[in-house]
N, C-alpha and C positions, 0 to 999 in steps of 0.2 A: 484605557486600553493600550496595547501593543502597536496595537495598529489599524488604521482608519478603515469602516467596514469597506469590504469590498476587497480590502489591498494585500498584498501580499509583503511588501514591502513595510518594516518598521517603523515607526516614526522616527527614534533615534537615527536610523538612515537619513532621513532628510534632514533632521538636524543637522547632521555631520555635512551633509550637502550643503546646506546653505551653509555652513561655517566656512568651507572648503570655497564658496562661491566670493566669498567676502576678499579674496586675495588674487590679484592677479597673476595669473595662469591660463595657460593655453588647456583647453574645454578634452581635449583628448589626455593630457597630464592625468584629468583630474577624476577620467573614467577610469583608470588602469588605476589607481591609487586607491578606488573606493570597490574597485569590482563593478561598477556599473555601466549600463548602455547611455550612450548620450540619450536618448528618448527620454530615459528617466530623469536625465540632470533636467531638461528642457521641461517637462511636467511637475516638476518642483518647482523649478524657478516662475515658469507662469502661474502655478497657484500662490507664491509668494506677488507677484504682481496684481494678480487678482485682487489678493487681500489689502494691499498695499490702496489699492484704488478706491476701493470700499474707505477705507480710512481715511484719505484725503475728500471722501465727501462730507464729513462731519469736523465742526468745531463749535466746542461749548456754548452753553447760550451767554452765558457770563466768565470773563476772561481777568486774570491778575497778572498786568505787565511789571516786572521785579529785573534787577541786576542783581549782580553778587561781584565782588574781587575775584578773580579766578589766577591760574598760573597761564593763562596761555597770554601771547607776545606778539604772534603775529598777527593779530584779531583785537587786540587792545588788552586793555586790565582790568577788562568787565567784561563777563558773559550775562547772557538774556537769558532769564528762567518765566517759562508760561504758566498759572494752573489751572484748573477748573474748580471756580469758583462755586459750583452746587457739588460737588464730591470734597472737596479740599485734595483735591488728590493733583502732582505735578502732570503737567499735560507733556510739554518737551524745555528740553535746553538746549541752549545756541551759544557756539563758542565767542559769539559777537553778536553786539545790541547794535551796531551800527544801520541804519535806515536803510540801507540797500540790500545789505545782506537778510534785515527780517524780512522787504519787501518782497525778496527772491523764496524765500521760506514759504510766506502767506501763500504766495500766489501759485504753488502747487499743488492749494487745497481747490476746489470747487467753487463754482458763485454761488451755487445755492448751501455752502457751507459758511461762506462771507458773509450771506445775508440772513443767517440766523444766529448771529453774535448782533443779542443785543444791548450791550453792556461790557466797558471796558475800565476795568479799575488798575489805577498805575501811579504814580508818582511824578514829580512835576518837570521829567524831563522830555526836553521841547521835542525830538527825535520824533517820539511816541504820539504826539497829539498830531502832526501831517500822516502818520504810518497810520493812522486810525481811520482819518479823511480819508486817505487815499485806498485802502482795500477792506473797509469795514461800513458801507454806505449807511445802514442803518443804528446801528453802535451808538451810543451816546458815552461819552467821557468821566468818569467817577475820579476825582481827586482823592487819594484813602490818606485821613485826617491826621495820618499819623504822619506822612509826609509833610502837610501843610505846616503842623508844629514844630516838623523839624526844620523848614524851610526859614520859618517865624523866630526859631534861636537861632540860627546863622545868621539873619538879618541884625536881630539885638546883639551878635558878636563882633559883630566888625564896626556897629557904634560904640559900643565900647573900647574896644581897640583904637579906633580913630579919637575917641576922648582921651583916652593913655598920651597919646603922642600929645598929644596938645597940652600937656601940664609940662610944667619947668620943674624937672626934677631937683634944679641946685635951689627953688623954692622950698623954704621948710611943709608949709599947708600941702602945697602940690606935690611934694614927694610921698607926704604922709598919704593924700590920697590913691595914688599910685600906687602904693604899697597895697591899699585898701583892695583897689579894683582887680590887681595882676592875680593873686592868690583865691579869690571868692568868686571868682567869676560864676562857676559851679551852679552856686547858691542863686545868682543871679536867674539863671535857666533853667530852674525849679519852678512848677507852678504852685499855687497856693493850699491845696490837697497834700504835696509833696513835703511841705514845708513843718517843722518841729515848733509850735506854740507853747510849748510846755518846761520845755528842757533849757536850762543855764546853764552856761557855761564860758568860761574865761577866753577874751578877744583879744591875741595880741598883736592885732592891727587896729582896737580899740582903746587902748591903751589898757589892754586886759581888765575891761568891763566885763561885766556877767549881763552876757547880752542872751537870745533866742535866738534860733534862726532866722525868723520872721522879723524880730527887730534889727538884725543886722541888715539883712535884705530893704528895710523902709527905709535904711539911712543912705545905703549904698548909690540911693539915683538920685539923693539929693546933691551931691559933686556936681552935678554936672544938669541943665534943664536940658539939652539937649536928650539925654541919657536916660532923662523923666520921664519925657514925652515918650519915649520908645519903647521904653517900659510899659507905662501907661497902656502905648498902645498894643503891643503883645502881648497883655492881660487882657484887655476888652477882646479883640480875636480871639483866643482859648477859650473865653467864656464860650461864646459863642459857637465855636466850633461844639464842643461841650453839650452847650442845651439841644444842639440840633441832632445830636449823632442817636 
């Protein structure tokens, strides 16, 4: 419809009103510019408050706390993206993830909006698990597995890296290892699904062996037991994560 029953006025009208309201200007400017009676900007604006309030009584029952890189500078170089998690549909974004700034977000909504979030899936930044405490009492914490695995290769990357440094490059064995680690790393942070069992092909940080990728990978952590063990151990983790998901 044109316009809402009852009204004489358009909808498109108050569209243009509240567009118009969105910028600061003096309330009389903005009557003589649209043709209308203050009365009418002031019956817009409160049905847009209305609605406004209505809204801040409701937040999902299940919540997906996310970052992205964004362009904004004075807020950092990460924005906060929310969705709702039974629609997949985004709920809002925030030009900043920073703990005070969502705090001041949350806390516009209602308690009885707070207390029916109950489930909060996010990623393993520390910010997010006090923001949850602090205005989600009933909420419980979901880690999403996808995070944990990525947390799990950064962990096995900078053991490797710290193994790098540790080899004597002007050593013939330890350069050659070197050589092995710096380039494959890749392959390293592959899990065992990811990985080619079938395909040969010429190594030349093997001494152009016809190796797989999986055999490249068995030999890669033997340089180093530290490098083993870490391995080792971010294999048994993925399992796991794995069987349980």
């Amino acid at each position: 419809y044109l316009v809402v029953p009852s009204c004489f006025i358009s909808k498109q009208v108050h569209y243009t009103i509240l567009e118009e309201l969105t910028e600061r200007q003096a309330l009389k400017t903005l009557t003589k510019r649209c043709d209308l009676s203050v009365t009418t900007f002031q019956r817009t604006l409160s049905a847009l408050s209305a609605m406004l309030r209505q809204m801040l009584d409701y937040l999902p029952h299940c919540l997906l706390f996310d970052e992205f890189r964004s362009l904004s500078i004075s807020h950092g170089k990460f924005s906060f993206s929310c969705m709702n998690r039974e629609t997949g549909k985004l709920f809002d974004i925030l030009s900043s993830r920073r703990k005070k700034d969502l705090i001041a977000y949350f806390m516009r909504f209602t308690r009885k909006a707070h207390m029916g979030v109950r489930y909060i899936v996010t990623n393993m930044n520390a910010p997010y698990f006090s923001l949850v405490k602090e205005s989600f009492p009933n909420a419980q914490i979901i880690i999403d597995c996808f995070h944990i695995g990525q947390h799990l290769n950064k962990f096995f990357d900078r053991v490797r890296k710290r193994v790098m440094k540790q080899l004597n490059q002007k050593d013939t064995s330890q350069a050659k290892y070197y050589r092995q680690l710096k380039p494959l790393y890749k392959l390293l942070l592959k899990s065992d699904d990811e990985l080619d069992y079938t395909t040969f092909k010429k190594w030349q940080n093997f001494q152009w062996r016809y190796l797989t990728e999986s055999e490249v990978v068995d030999r890669l952590p033997s340089i180093s037991y530290e490098l083993k063990i870490a391995k080792q151990f971010i294999k048994s983790c993925l399992a796991i994560i794995t069987r349980n998901s």
